[in-house]
C-alpha positions in Angstrom: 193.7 26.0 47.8 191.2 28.6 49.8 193.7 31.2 48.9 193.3 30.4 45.4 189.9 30.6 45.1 189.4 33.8 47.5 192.4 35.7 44.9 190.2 34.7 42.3 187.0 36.1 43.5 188.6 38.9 45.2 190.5 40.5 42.7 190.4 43.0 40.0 191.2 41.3 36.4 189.9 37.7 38.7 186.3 39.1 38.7 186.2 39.6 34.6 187.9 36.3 34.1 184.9 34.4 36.2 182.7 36.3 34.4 184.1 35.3 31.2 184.3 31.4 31.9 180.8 31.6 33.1 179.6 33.1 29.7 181.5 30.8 28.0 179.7 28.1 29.8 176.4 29.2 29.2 177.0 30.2 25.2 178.5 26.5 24.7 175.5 25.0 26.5 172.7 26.9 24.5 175.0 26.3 21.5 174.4 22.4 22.2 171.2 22.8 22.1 170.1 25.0 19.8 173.0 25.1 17.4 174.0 23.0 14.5 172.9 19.6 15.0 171.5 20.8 18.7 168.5 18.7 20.5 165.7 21.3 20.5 166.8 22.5 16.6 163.9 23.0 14.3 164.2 21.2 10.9 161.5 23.3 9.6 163.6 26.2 10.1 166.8 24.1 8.4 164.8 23.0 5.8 163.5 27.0 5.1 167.2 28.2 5.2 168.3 25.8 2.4 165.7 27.1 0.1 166.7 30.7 1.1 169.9 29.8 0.4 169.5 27.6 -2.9 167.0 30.6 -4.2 170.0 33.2 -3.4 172.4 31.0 -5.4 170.1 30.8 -7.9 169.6 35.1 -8.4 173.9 34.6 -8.0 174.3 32.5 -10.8 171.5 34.3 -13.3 173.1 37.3 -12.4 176.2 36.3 -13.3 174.9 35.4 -16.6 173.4 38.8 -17.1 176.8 40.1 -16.7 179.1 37.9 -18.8 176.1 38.4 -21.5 176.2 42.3 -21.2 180.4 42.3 -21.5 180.2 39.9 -24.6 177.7 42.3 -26.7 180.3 45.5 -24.9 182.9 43.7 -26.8 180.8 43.4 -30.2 
């Protein structure tokens, strides 16, 4: 078992693949606490991106109207 663990601290691709688990490690902790559904999540901010996001579909969908309305009267 010592072996093990000394090849995987004391080799070349051994010392990227700690370093990769360890970042993995610490992205999934933050992520399950500050990501969707996290503990320490703001709902202010949630509640801000909905609007941004219901505004933006809003502009979408006018937009969209704009341009079917400007192909009909093309057609005409």
């Amino acid at each position: 078992m010592s072996e093990i663990l000394e090849d995987l601290f004391t080799g070349t691709l051994s010392g990227v693949i700690v370093m990769v688990l360890i970042s993995a490690a610490v992205i999934f902790f933050l992520r399950s606490l500050y990501g969707p559904k996290g503990f320490f999540r703001d709902p202010r901010w949630d509640e801000s991106n909905r609007r941004i996001r219901q505004r933006e579909a809003e502009d979408r969908e006018r937009r969209l109207k704009e341009w079917q309305k400007k192909g009909e009267q093309d057609e005409h």
